[in-house]
Structure formats: structure tokens, C-alpha cells
KESENU-282642 format. One record per residue (C-alpha): residue in three letters; y negated, x negated, z negated. Coordinates in Angstrom, 1 decimal. Layout:
! KESENU-282642
@code->ALA, Y->Y, X->X, Z->Z
...
This chain:
! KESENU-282642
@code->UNK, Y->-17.2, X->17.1, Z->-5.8
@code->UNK, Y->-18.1, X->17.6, Z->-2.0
@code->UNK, Y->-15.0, X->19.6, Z->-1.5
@code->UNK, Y->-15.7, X->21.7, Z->-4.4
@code->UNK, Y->-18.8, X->22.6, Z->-3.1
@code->UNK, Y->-16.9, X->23.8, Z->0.0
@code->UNK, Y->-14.6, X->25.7, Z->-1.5
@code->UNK, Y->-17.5, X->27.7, Z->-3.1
@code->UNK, Y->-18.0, X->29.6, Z->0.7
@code->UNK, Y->-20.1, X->28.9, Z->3.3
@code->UNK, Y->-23.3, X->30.5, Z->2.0
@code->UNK, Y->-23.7, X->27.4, Z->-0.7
@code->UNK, Y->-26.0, X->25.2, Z->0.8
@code->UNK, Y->-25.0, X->21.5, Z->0.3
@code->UNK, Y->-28.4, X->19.1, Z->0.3
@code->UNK, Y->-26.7, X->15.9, Z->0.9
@code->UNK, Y->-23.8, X->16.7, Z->3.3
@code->UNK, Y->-25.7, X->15.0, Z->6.1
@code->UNK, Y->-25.5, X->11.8, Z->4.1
@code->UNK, Y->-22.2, X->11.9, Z->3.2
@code->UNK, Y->-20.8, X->12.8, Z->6.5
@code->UNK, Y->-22.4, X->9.2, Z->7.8
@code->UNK, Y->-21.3, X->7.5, Z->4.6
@code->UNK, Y->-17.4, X->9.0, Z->5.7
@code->UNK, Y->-17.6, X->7.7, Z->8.9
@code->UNK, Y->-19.3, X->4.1, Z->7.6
@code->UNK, Y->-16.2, X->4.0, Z->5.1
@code->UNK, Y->-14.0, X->5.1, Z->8.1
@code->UNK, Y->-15.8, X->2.2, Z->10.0
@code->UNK, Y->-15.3, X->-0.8, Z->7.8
@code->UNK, Y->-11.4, X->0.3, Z->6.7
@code->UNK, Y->-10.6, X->0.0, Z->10.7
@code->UNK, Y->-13.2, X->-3.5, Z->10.8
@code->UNK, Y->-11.0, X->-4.1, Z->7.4
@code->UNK, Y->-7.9, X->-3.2, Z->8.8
@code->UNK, Y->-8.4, X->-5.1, Z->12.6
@code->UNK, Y->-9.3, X->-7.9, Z->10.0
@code->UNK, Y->-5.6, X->-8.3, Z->8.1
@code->UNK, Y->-3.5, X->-7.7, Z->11.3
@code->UNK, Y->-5.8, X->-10.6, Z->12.6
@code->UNK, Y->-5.2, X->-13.0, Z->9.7
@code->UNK, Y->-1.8, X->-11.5, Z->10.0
@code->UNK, Y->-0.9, X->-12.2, Z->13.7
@code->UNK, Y->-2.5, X->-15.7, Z->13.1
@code->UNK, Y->-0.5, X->-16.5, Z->9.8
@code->UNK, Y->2.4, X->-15.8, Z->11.6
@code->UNK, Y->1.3, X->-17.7, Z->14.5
@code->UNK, Y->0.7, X->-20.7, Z->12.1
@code->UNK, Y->3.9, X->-20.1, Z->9.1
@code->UNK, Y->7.5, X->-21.7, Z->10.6
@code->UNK, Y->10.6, X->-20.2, Z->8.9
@code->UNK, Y->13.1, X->-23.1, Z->9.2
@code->UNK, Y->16.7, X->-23.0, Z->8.4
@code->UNK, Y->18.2, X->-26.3, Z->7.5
@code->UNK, Y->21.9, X->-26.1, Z->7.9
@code->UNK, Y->23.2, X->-29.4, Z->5.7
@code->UNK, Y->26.8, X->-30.3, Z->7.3
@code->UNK, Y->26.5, X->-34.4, Z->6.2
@code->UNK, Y->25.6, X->-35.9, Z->3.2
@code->UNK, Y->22.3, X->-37.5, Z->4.4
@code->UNK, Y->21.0, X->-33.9, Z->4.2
@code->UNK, Y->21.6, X->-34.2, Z->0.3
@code->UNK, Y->19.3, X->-37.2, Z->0.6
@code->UNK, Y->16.7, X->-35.1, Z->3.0
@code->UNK, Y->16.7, X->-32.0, Z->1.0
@code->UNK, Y->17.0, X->-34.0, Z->-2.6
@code->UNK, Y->15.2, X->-37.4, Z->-2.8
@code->UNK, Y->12.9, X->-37.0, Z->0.1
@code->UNK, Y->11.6, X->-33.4, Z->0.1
@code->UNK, Y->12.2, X->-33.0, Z->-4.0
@code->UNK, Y->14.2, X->-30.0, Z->-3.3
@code->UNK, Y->16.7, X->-28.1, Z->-5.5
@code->UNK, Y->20.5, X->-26.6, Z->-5.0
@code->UNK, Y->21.9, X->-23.4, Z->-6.4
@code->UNK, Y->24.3, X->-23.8, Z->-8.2
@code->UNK, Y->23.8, X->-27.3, Z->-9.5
@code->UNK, Y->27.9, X->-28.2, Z->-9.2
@code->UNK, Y->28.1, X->-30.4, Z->-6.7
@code->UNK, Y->31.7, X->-29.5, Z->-6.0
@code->UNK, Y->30.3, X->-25.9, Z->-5.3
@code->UNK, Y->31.3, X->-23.9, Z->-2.0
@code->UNK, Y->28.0, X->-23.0, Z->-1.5
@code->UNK, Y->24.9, X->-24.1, Z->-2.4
@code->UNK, Y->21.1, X->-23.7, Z->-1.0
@code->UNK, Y->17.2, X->-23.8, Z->-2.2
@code->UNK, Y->13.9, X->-23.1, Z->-0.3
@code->UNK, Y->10.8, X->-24.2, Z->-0.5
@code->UNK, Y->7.3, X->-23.6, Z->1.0
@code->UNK, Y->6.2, X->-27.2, Z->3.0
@code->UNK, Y->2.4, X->-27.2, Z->4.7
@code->UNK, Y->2.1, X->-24.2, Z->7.1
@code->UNK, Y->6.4, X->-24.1, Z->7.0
@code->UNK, Y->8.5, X->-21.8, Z->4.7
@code->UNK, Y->12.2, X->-23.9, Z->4.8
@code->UNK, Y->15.7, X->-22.7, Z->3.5
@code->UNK, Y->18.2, X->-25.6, Z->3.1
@code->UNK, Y->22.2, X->-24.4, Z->2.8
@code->UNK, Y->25.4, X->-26.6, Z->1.8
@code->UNK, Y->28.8, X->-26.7, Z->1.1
@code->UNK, Y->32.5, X->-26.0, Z->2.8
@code->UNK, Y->31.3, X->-22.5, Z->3.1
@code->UNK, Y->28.7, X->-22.9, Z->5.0
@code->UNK, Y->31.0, X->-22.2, Z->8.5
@code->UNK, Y->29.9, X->-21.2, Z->12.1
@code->UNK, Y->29.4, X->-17.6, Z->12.2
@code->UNK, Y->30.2, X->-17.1, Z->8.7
@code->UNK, Y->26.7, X->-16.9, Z->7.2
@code->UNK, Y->23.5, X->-15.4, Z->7.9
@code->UNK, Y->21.0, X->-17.1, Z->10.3
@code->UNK, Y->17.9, X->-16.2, Z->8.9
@code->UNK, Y->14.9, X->-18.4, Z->11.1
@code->UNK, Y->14.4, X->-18.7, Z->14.6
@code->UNK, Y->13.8, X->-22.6, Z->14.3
@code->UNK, Y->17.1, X->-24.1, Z->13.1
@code->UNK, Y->17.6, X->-27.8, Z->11.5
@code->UNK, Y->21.4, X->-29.2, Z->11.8
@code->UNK, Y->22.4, X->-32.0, Z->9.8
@code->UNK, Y->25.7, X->-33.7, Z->11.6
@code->UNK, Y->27.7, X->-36.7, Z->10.8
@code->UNK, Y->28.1, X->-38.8, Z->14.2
@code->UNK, Y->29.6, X->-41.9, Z->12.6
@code->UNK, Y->32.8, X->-41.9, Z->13.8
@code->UNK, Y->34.9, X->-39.9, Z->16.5
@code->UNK, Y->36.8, X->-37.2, Z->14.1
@code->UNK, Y->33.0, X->-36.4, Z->12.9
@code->UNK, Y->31.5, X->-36.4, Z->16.2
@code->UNK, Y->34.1, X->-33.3, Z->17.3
@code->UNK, Y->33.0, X->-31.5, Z->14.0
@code->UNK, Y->29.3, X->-32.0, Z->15.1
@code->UNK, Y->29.7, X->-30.5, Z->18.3
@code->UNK, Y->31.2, X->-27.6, Z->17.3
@code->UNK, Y->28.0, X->-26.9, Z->15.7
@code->UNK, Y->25.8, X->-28.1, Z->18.1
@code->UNK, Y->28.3, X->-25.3, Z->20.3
@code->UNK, Y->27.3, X->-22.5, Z->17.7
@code->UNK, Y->23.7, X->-23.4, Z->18.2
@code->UNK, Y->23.5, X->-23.5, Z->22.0
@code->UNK, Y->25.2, X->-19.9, Z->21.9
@code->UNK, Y->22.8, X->-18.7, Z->19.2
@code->UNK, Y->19.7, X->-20.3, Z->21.7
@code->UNK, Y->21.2, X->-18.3, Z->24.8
@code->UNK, Y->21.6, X->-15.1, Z->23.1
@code->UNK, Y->18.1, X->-15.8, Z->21.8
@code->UNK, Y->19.4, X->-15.9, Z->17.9
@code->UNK, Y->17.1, X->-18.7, Z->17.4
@code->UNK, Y->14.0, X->-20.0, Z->19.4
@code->UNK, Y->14.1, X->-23.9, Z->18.4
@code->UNK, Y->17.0, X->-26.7, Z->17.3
@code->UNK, Y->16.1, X->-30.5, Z->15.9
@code->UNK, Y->19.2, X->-32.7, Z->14.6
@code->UNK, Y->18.9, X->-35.0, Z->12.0
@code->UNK, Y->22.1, X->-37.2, Z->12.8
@code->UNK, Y->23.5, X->-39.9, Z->10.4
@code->UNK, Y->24.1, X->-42.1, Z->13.6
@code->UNK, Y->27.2, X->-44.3, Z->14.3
@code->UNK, Y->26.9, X->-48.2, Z->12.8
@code->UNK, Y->26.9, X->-50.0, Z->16.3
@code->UNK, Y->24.1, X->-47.3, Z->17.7
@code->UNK, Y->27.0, X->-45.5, Z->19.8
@code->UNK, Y->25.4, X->-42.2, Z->20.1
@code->UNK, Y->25.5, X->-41.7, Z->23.9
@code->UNK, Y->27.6, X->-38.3, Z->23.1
@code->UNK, Y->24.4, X->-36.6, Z->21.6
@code->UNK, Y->22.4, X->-37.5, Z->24.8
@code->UNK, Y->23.3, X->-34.3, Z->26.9
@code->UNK, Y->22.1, X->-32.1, Z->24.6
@code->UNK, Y->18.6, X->-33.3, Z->24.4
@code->UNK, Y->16.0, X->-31.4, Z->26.0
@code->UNK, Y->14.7, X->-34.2, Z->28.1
@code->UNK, Y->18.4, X->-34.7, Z->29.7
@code->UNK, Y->18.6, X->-30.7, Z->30.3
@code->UNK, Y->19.8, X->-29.4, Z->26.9
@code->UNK, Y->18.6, X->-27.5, Z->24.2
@code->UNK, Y->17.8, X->-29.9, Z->21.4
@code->UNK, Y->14.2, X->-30.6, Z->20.7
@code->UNK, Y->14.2, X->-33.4, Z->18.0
@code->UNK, Y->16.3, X->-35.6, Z->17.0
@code->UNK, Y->16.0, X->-37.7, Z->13.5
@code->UNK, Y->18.5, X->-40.4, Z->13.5
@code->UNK, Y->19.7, X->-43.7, Z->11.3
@code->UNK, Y->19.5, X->-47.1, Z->12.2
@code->UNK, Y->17.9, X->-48.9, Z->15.1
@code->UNK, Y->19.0, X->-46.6, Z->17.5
@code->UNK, Y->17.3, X->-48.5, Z->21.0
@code->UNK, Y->16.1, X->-45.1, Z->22.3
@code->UNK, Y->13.7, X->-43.9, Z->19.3
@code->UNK, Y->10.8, X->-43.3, Z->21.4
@code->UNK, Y->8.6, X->-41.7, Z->18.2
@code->UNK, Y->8.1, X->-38.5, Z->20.8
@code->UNK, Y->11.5, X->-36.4, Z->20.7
@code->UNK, Y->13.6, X->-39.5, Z->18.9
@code->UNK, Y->12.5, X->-40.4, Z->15.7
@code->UNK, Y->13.9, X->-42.8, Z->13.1
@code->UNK, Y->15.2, X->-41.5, Z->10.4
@code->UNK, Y->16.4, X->-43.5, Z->6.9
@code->UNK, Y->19.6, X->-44.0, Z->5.5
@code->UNK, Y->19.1, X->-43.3, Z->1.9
@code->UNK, Y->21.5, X->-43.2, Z->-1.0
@code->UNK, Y->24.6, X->-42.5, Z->-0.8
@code->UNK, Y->24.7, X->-39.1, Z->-1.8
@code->UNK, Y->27.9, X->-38.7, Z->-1.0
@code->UNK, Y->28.6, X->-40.6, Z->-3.9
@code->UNK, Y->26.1, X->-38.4, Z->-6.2
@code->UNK, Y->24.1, X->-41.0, Z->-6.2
@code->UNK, Y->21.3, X->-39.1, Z->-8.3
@code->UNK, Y->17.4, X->-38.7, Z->-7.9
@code->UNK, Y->16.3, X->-41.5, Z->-10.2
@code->UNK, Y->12.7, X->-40.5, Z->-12.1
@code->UNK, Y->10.9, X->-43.7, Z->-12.9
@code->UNK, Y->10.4, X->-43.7, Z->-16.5
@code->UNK, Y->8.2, X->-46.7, Z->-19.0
@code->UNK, Y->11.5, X->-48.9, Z->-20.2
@code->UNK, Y->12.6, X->-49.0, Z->-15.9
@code->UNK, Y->8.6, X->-50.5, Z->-15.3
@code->UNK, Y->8.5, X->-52.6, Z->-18.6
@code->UNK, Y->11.3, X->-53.9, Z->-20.3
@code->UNK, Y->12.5, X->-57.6, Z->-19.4
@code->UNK, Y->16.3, X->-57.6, Z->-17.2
@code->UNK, Y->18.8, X->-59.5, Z->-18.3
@code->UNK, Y->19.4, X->-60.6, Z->-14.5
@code->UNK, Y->18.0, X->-62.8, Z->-12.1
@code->UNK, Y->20.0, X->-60.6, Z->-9.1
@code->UNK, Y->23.3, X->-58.4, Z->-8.6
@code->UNK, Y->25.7, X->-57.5, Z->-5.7
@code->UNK, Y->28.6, X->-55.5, Z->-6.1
@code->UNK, Y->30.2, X->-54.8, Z->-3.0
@code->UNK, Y->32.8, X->-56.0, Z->-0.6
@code->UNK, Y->33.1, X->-59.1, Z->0.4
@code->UNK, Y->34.9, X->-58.8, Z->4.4
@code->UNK, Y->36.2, X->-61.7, Z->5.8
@code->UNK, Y->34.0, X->-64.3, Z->7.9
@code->UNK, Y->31.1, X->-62.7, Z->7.3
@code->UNK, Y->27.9, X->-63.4, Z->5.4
@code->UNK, Y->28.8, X->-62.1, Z->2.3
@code->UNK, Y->31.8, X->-64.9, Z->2.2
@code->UNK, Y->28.5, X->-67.5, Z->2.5
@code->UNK, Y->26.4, X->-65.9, Z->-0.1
@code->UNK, Y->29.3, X->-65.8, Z->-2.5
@code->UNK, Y->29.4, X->-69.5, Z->-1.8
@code->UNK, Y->26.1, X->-70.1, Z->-2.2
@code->UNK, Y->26.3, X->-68.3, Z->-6.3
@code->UNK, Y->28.9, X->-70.4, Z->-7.0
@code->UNK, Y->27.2, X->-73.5, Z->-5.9
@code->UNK, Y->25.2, X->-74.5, Z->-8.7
@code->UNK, Y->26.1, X->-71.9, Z->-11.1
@code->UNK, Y->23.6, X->-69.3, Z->-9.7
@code->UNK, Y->26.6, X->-66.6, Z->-10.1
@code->UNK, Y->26.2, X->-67.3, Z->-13.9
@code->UNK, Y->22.7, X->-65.8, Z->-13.4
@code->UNK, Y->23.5, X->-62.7, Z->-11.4
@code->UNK, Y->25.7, X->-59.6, Z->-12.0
@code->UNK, Y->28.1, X->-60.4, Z->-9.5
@code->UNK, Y->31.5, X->-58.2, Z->-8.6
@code->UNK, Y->33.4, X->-58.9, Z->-5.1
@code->UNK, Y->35.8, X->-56.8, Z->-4.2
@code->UNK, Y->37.8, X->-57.4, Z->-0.9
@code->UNK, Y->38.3, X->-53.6, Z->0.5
@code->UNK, Y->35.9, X->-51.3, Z->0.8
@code->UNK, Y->36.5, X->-48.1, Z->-1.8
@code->UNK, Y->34.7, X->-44.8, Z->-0.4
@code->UNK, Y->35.9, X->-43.2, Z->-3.8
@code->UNK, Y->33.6, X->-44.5, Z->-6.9
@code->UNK, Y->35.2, X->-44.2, Z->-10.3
@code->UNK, Y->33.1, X->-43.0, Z->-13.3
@code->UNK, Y->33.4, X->-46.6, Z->-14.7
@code->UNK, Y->32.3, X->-48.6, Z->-11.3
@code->UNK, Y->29.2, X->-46.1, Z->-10.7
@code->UNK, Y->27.9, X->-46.2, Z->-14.1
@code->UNK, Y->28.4, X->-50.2, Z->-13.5
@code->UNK, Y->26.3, X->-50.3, Z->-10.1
@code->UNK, Y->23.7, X->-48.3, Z->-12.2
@code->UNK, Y->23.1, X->-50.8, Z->-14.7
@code->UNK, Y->23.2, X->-53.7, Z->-12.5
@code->UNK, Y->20.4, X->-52.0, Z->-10.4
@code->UNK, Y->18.9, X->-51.4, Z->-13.7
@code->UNK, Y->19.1, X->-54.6, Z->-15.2
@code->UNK, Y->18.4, X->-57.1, Z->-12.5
@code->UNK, Y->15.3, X->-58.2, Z->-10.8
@code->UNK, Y->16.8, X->-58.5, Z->-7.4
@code->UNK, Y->18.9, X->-56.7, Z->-5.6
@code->UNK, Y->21.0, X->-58.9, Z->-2.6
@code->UNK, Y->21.8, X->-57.0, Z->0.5
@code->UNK, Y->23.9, X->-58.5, Z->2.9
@code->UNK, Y->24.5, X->-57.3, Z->6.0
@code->UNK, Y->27.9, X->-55.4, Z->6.1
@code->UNK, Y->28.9, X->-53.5, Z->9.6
@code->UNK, Y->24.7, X->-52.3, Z->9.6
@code->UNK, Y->21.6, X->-54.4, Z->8.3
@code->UNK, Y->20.1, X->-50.9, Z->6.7
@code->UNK, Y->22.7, X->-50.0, Z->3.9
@code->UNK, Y->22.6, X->-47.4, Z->0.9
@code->UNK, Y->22.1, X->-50.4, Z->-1.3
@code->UNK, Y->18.5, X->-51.1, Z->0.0
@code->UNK, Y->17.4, X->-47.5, Z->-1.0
@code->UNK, Y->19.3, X->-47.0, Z->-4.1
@code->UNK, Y->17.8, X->-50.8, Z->-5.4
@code->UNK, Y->14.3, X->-49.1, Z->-4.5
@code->UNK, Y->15.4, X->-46.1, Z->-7.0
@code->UNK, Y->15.3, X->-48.9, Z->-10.2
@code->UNK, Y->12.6, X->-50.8, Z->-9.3
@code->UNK, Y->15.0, X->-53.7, Z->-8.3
@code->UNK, Y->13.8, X->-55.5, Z->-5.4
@code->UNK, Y->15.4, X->-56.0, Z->-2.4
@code->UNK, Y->16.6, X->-59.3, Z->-1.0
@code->UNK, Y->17.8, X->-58.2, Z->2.6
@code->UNK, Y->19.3, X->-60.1, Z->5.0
@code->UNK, Y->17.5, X->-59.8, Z->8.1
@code->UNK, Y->19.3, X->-60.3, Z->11.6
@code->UNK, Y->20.5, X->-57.3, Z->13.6
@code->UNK, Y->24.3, X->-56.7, Z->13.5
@code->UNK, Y->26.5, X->-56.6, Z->16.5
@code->UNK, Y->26.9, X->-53.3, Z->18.4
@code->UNK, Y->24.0, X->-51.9, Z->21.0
@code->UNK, Y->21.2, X->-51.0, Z->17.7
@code->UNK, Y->17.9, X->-52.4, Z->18.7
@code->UNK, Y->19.4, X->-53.3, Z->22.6
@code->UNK, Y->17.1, X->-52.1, Z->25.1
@code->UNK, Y->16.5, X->-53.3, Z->28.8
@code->UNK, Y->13.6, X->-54.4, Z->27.9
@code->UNK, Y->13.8, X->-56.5, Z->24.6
@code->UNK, Y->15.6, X->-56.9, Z->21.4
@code->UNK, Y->14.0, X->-55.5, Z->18.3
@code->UNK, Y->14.8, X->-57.0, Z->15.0
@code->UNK, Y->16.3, X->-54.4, Z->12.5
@code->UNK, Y->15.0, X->-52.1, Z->9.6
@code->UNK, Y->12.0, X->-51.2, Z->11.7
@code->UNK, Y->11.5, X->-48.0, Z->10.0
@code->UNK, Y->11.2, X->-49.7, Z->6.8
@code->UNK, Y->8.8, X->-52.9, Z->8.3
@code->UNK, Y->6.7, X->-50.3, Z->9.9
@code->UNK, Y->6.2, X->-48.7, Z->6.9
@code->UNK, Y->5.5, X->-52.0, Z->5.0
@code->UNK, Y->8.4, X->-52.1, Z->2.8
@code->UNK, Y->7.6, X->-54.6, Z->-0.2
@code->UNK, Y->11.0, X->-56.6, Z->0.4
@code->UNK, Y->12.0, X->-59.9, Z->0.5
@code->UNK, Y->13.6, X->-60.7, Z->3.8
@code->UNK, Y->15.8, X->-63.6, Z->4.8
@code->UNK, Y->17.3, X->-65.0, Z->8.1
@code->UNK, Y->20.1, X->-66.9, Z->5.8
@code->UNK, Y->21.6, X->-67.1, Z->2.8
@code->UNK, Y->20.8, X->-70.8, Z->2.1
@code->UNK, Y->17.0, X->-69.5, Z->1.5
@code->UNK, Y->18.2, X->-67.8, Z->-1.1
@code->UNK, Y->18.7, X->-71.0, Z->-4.3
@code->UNK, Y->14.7, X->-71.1, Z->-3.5
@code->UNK, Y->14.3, X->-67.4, Z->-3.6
@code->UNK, Y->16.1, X->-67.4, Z->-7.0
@code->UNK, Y->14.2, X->-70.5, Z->-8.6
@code->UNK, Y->10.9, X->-68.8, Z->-8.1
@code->UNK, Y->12.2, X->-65.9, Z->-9.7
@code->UNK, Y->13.1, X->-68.1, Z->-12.7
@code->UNK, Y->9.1, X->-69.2, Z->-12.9
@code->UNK, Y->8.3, X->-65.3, Z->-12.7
@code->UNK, Y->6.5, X->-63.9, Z->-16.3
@code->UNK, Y->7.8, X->-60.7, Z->-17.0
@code->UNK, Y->4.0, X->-59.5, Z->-16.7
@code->UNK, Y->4.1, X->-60.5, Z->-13.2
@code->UNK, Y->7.7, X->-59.0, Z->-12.4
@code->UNK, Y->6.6, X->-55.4, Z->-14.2
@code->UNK, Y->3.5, X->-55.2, Z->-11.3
@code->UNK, Y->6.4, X->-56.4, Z->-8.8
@code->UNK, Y->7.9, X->-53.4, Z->-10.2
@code->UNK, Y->5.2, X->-50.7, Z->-10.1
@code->UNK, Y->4.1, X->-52.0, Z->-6.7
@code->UNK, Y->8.0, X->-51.2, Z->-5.5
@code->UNK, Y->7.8, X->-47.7, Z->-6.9
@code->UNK, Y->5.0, X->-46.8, Z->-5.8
@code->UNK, Y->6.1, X->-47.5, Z->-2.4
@code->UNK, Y->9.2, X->-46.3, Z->-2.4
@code->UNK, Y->7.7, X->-43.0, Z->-3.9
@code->UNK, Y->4.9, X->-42.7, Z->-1.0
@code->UNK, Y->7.6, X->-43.8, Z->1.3
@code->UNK, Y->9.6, X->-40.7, Z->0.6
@code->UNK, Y->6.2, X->-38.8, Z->0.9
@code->UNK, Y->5.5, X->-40.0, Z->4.0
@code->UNK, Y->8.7, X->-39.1, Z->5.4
@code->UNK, Y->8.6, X->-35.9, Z->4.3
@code->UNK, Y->5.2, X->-35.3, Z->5.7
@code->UNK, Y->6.5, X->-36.6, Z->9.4
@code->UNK, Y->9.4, X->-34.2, Z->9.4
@code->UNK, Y->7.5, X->-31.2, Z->8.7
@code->UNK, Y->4.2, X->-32.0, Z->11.0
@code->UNK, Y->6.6, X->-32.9, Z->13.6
@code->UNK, Y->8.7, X->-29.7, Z->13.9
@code->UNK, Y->5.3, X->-27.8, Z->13.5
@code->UNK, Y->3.6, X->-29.9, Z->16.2
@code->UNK, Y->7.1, X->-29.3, Z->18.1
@code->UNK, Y->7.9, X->-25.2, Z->17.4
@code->UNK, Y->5.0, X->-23.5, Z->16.6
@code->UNK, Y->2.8, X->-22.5, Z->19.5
@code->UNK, Y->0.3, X->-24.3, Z->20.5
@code->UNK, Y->-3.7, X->-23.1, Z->20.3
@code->UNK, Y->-4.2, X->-25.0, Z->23.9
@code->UNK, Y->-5.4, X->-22.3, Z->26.5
């Protein structure tokens, strides 16, 4: 109306145009207050909100991305070239990507703050994990990327001196690093322990709890299904079934060589013996922590772990020597744990006095832990790489 009025010549006298001419410029006022206002919460949001790339080149990220941070893959084939999800964490927005395809320099790098899951088990992985630890340094120098934390599956004996150079605190470029096992060096500042998991390179799945896993009586005392290597303690503990018939109780299957590749029939096997046994037994093999541990966890099947640290430099240090799993102790893992297998006829006739009442709260009480475990670790991750990459409010 005002302009119409205008518009009529400059003779028409206009009775409020004082008024709206300071109404204009109060308008004028609180859009630039309003304005000054978003680019604030703007500036501060991105201050606060971490894009993370997670570039998964092991199968432990599968367990990361998966079981711990309930993520999903596109497509769902796990034989896919190519697969990735996202998902928004706390204050962190994080992209996870998998699959031969995933190559250096052959997809886009879309974060500043870069996660790289290696394999550093054994030598011939160890040169594929530096060629992308390579990729990253080159993407940090041409200032690509702002920030890089590994999460390493660690070698069995804790030989991980080759990642050492390119950690920050010995002059490289490599903020965090999660890693398996006992590693003597996990420090809980830069170093942080991280858990083995299933064995997801298996496709060992995300198991959802359901009534009939908590309530319904198992037709076994314990299981192990595993190989039994010479002079060790699984030759003992197969002794100590046979002994007085205990074997007859369990679901036992010994093999004598190790078989990376599961058939369809031996998987769905493992499953139900989780499934139906009250115990699981986990003997050491070349590490205490194995994927047995977690995947019993998955069925509500305790675990009955043997408890002495393996040979190799895991839980050395100058200054003492740790005992193992302390990941797993530290976050009060409902286990049973034993220093030999000749505790284990007493373990078993306890068991035997066990109403199924009492073995269903055993149950829930396992769950529950292994559900708030995964929470936990989830929470650490993410509050650690924001504590780590975002800037910090500190004049």
C-alpha cells in the first residue's frame, strides 16, 4: 500500500510514512541481528560437527562399522565391490566405505578427518597397510585432509614396531591409533585398545537377542569347536572332556588344522553350538582374546577363558607384565576366567546344580553387557576423535 501511495505523485500526503520509515529500518535491524545470529550458530556448528571418512580396508572394520556402531552397507552382498553407509554419531557426521574398489586415488575423499582400517597381522598385510598410510601422508601434505586415526587389527605376538614412525608423538602424521590385543604401549592418550570382535570375515552376522536365546533350557553344559595344535592347552582340555565323560556333556569338534574358509554346514554348526550350550570354552590359541570370546557373547553363551598371556611381547613393558584381555577386565566382562584347565571338572559340576531360572539371569546379565559393551566402545571412539580433531574452545 505505501508504494501505491507514492506512485499517486508527490502532492498526496502520506500520514504515517514517518512511522513506517522507522518500522523499515527496525525490520532492516533485526534481519541483520537475525542474520549475524545464523552465521553465528553457523560458524559454531561447524566448529562443533566432524565429517569423518572411514576408509574400511580389514575386516575388523565390518565389526566397527556393523556390531559396534549398528551401522549399515549398501549394497547388502557382501561379495560386493563396493559398499558404504553413513551415519550421524554425537556432534560427528561419519561415512564408512568397503570393498576391493575402494583403491588409493580411485574414490572420492570427501572429510578432512580420515579413519583407516589396516590389517597389520602379518608381513604381506603390513606392505598393503603402508601403501595406505602412503596415500594418507600425501593427502595430509597437500592439505587433502586435516586429521588421520588407524584402527589397526594388530599382529598376535604385539609386533607392531612398523606403525611406530608414523605416530605423531614419534614425528609422523597419525593422531590415534585403536589397536587389538594387549599391545604394551596403549597409553589411553594417543594408543587406545581396541577389541577383536567376530570374525566378520567369516560373516559372522549381528546377532539380535530374541525371548527363546534368554529363556529356553540348552541342551549343553559347554562347546568348543576349534583346532586343537599340538602341545598346547587345548591338547590338556581335550584330555580333561574325556576324563570322566565330561565330552559326553559338551558339543565338542577338534579339528587338527586350522581352516580360514568356513563351509555353510560347519558355520551353521558353530551357530548352534553357541546357541545351545551354556558355556562357551576358550582356550588360548596363538592370542588369549580370540573371535570365539565375542561371538559366545552374541548367544548369551558364557565365556570360560583361559587366562594367562601368550608368548610374544603383548602385555611386555619395562616396567611390569600385565595379564591379558584388559580391555575386556576393565570393562568388567561377566566371564568366567581360569589359570588351567584342571579348574574346569569343578566349573562344569556347578553348572550341572544351575536351575535354568538361574542360568536365564546369567543370560540376560551377559547381554546386557555385551550390548553396553559395544555402546561404550562406540561412545569412546567418537568422543575421542572429537576431543582429538575438532578445535578446541581453550583461549
Amino acid at each position: 500500500g505505501f508504494t501505491d501511495h507514492v506512485a499517486l505523485g508527490n502532492e498526496e500526503w502520506n500520514p504515517w510514512e514517518g512511522d513506517e520509515k522507522t518500522e523499515l529500518a527496525a525490520s532492516q535491524q533485526r534481519y541483520e541481528a537475525n542474520l549475524k545470529m545464523i552465521k553465528y550458530a553457523r560458524s559454531r556448528l561447524e566448529q562443533t560437527s566432524l565429517r569423518v571418512q572411514i576408509w574400511g580396508k580389514a575386516a575388523i572394520g565390518l565389526y566397527l562399522w556393523q556390531h559396534v556402531f549398528g551401522g549399515h552397507l549398501e549394497p547388502a552382498d557382501v561379495t560386493a565391490q563396493w559398499r558404504e553407509g553413513s551415519q550421524k554419531a554425537g556432534k560427528t557426521y561419519i561415512s564408512f566405505l568397503t570393498g576391493p574398489s575402494v583403491v588409493p586415488g580411485y574414490f572420492s575423499v570427501e572429510a578432512e578427518h580420515i579413519v583407516l582400517v589396516l590389517n597389520g597381522r602379518e608381513q604381506a598385510k603390513v606392505a598393503s597397510a603402508t601403501q595406505w598410510l602412503r596415500y594418507a601422508q600425501k593427502l595430509i601434505q597437500t592439505r587433502k585432509i586435516q586429521h588421520v586415526a588407524v584402527v589397526l587389527l594388530g599382529n598376535e605376538q604385539c609386533n607392531n614396531g612398523w606403525i611406530q614412525p608414523y605416530l605423531k608423538r614419534n614425528g609422523g602424521f597419525v593422531n590415534l591409533l585403536f589397536i587389538t590385543y594387549d599391545y604394551a604401549l596403549v597409553n589411553e592418550e594417543d594408543i587406545f585398545q581396541w577389541p577383536l570382535g567376530v570374525a566378520t570375515y567369516r560373516n559372522f552376522p549381528v546377532v539380535e537377542p530374541n525371548w527363546s536365546m534368554l529363556h529356553d533350557p540348552r541342551s549343553y553344559l559347554c562347546n568348543f569347536l576349534g583346532t586343537v595344535y599340538k602341545n598346547s592347552s587345548r591338547e590338556t582340555l581335550m584330555e580333561i572332556l574325556k576324563q570322566d565323560g565330561l565330552d559326553k556333556l559338551c558339543w565338542i569338534a577338534a579339528r587338527e588344522q586350522w581352516q580360514p574358509q568356513e563351509t555353510n554346514e560347519s558355520f551353521k554348526n558353530y551357530q548352534d553350538a553357541l546357541l545351545h550350550s551354556d558355556l562357551t570354552l576358550c582356550p588360548v590359541g596363538i592370542n588369549t582374546e580370540c573371535y570365539r570370546i565375542y561371538e559366545a557373547c552374541s548367544y548369551g553363551s558364557l565365556p570360560v577363558v583361559e587366562d594367562v598371556m601368550t608368548p610374544g611381547d603383548c602385555g611386555n613393558s619395562s616396567v611390569y607384565h600385565s595379564a591379558p584381555l584388559q580391555l575386556l577386565k576393565t570393562m568388567g566382562a561377566p566371564f568366567i576366567f581360569i589359570k588351567n584347565w584342571n579348574e574346569l571338572p569343578a566349573v562344569l559340576e556347578k553348572e550341572k546344580k544351575m536351575t535354568l531360572q538361574e542360568k536365564i539371569q546369567r543370560r540376560k546379565k551377559l547381554l546386557e553387557w555385551y550390548q553396553n559393551f559395544k555402546a561404550w566402545m562406540r561412545q569412546k571412539f567418537i568422543t575421542t576423535l572429537e576431543n582429538s580433531f575438532l578445535p578446541s574452545d581453550k583461549g
